[in-house]
C-alpha positions in Angstrom: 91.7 155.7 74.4 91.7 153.0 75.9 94.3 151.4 78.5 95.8 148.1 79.9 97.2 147.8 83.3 98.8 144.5 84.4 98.5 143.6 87.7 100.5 140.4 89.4 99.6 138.7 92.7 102.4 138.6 95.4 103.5 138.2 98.7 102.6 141.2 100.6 105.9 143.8 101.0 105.1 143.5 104.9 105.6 139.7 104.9 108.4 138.4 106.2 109.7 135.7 103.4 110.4 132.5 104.5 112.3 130.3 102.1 110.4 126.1 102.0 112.2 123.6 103.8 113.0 121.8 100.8 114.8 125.3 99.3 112.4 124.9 96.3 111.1 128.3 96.6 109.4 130.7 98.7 106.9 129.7 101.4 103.0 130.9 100.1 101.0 129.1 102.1 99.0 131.1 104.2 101.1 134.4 103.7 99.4 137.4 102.9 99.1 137.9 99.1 98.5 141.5 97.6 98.5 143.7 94.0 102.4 144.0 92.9 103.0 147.8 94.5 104.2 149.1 90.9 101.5 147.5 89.7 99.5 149.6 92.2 100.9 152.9 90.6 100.1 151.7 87.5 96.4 151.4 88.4 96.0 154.8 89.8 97.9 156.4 86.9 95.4 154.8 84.6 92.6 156.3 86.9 93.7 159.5 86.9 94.0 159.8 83.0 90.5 158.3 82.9 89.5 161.1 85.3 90.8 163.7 83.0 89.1 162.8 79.8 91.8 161.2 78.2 91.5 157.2 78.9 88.0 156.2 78.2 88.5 152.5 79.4 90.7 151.0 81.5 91.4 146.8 81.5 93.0 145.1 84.4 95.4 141.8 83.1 96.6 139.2 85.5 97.8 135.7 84.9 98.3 132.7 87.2 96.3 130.9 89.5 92.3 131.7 90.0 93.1 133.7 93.3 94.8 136.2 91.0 91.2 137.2 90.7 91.3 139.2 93.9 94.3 140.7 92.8 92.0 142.3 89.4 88.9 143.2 92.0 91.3 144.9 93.7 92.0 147.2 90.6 88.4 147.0 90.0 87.7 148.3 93.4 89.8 151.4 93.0 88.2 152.2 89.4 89.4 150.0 86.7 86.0 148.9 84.1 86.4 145.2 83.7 89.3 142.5 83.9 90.6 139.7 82.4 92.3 137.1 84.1 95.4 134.1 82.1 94.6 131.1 84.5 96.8 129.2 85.0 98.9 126.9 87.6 102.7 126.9 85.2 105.4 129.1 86.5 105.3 132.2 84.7 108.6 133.8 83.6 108.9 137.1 82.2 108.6 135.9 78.5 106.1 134.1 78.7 103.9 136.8 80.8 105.0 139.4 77.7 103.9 136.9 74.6 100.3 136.5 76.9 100.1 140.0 77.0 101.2 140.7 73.6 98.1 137.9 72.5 95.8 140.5 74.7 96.9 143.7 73.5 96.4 142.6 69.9 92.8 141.5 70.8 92.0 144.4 72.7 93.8 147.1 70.8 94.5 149.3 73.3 96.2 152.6 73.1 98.8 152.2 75.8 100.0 149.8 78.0 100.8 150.7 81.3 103.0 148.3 83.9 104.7 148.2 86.9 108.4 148.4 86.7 109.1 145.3 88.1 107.2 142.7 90.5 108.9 142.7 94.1 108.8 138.8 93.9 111.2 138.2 91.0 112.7 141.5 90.8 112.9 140.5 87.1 112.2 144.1 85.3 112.0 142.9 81.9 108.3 142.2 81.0 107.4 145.3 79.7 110.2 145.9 77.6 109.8 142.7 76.3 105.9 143.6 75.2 107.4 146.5 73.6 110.1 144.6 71.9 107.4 141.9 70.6 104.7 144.2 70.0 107.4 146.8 67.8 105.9 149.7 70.1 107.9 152.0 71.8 108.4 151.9 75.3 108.9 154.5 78.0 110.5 152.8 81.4 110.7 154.3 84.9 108.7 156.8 84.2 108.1 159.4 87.5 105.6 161.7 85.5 103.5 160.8 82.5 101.6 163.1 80.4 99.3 162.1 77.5 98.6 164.0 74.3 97.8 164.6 70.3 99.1 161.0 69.6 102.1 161.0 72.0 103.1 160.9 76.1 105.9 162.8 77.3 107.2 161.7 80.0 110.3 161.7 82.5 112.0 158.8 83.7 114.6 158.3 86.6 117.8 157.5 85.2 121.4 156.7 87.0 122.4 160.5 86.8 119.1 162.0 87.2 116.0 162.8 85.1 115.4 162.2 81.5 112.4 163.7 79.7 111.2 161.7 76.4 108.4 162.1 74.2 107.0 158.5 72.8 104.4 157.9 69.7 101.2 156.7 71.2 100.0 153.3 71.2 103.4 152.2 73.6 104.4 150.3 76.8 104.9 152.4 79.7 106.1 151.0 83.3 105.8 153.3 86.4 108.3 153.7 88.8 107.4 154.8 92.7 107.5 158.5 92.5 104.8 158.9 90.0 102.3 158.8 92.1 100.2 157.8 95.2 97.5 154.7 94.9 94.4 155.6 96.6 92.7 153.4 99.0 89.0 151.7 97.5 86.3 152.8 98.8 84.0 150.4 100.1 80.8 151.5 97.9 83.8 150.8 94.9 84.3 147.6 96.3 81.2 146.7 96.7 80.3 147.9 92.8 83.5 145.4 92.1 81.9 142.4 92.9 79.5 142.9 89.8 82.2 144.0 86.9 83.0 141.4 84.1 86.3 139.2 85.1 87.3 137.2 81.7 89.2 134.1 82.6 91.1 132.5 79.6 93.8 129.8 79.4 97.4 130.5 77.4 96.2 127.7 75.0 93.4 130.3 74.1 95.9 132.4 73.6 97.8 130.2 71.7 101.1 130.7 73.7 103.2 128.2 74.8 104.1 129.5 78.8 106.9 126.4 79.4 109.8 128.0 81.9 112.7 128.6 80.1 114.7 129.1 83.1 115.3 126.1 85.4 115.2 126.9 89.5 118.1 124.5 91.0 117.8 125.8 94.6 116.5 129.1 96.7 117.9 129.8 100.2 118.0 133.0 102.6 121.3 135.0 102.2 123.8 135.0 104.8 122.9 137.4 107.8 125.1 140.1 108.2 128.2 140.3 110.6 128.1 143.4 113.0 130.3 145.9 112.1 133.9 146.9 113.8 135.0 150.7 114.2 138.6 150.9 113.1 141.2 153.6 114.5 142.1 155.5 111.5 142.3 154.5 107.3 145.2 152.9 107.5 143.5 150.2 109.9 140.5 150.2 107.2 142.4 149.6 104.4 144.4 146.6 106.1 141.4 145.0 106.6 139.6 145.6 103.7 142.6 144.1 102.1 143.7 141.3 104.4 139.8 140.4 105.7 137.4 141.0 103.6 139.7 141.0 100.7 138.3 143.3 97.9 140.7 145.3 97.3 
């Protein structure tokens, strides 16, 4: 079987974010860029399938500008076969990113999809269920354990009250949530055997997808810091303040 990871380029989680001057966006010039963290999962889940006989290839899929290709050496690096990499310099919304992806799956016919359940940029967490809505596959999000077999993948997902076990028919879109497992760190022979596996690089117009924003950004800025706190005597001092203050209730 084989299996396709995506795998976005962002700001590293350590960064501190600093909003542009003009409040256009967030600051990337020389900030530290790394893989998407759920993206990261994603990766290693993919290895470890591959490790036990059940994946036989594993595709890396990134789109945006050409230094998204470090982004898929990285996934190279810690054992994915070859990559393919959307270039391009447009803004990439969720939709978009899913009808790319749905133009590579149906190319590449793999037998499951595996994302990350959201990128820690946008917090967006809609691109894979979009892929499974345009693709017709069924999709299994938030999953904590995966487990691959006879035509289907059980697996358990975290839910608001706790955990829900599924089963899913096999090819589907599956998106990984943080307790599913532990990435590994590449090794540097791997990253040295990185440097020579295949990297596609396409255009959306090969693709045949139209990647125009839908979704307009007017103005970003940083939210309001935080007050310090106040100890109050007993309730009845809370509730007069949380009524007369801060007014919510």
């Amino acid at each position: 079987m084989k299996i396709l990871i995506t795998v976005k380029r962002v700001i590293d989680f350590n960064v501190k974010i600093r909003v542009k001057s003009d409040n256009s966006g967030v600051e990337t010039a020389n900030v530290k860029m790394s893989m998407n963290p759920f993206d990261e999962i994603a990766v290693e889940e993919a290895i470890r399938l591959k490790e036990a006989g059940i994946a036989t290839e594993l595709v890396a899929v990134s789109m945006g500008t050409a230094q998204s290709s470090e982004t898929i050496r990285t996934a190279l690096a810690m054992g994915a076969d070859r990559g393919i990499l959307v270039e391009t310099d447009a803004e990439l919304q969720p939709l978009a990113v899913a009808k790319l992806l749905k133009a590579i799956v149906e190319k590449e016919n793999p037998g499951m999809v595996i994302v990350g359940k959201q990128a820690i940029d946008d917090d967006a967490n809609q691109t894979g269920q979009m892929l499974a809505a345009l693709l017709g596959w069924p999709q299994g999000t938030f999953a904590s354990k995966l487990e691959p077999g006879d035509g289907k993948a059980t697996l358990v997902r975290e839910v608001d009250d706790g955990l829900q076990t599924i089963t899913v028919n096999l090819p589907a879109v599956i998106s990984t949530d943080l307790r599913l497992n532990e990435p590994r760190y590449a090794s540097l022979p791997n990253i040295m055997k990185a440097k020579k596996k295949p990297i596609d690089v396409i255009s959306p117009d090969d693709l045949g997808v139209d990647v125009s924003p839908r979704i307009e950004t007017i103005k970003v800025v940083e939210p309001p810091k935080r007050e310090a706190g106040e100890i109050v005597a007993d309730a009845a001092a809370l509730v007069d303040k949380l009524r007369n203050e801060a007014k919510v209730i």
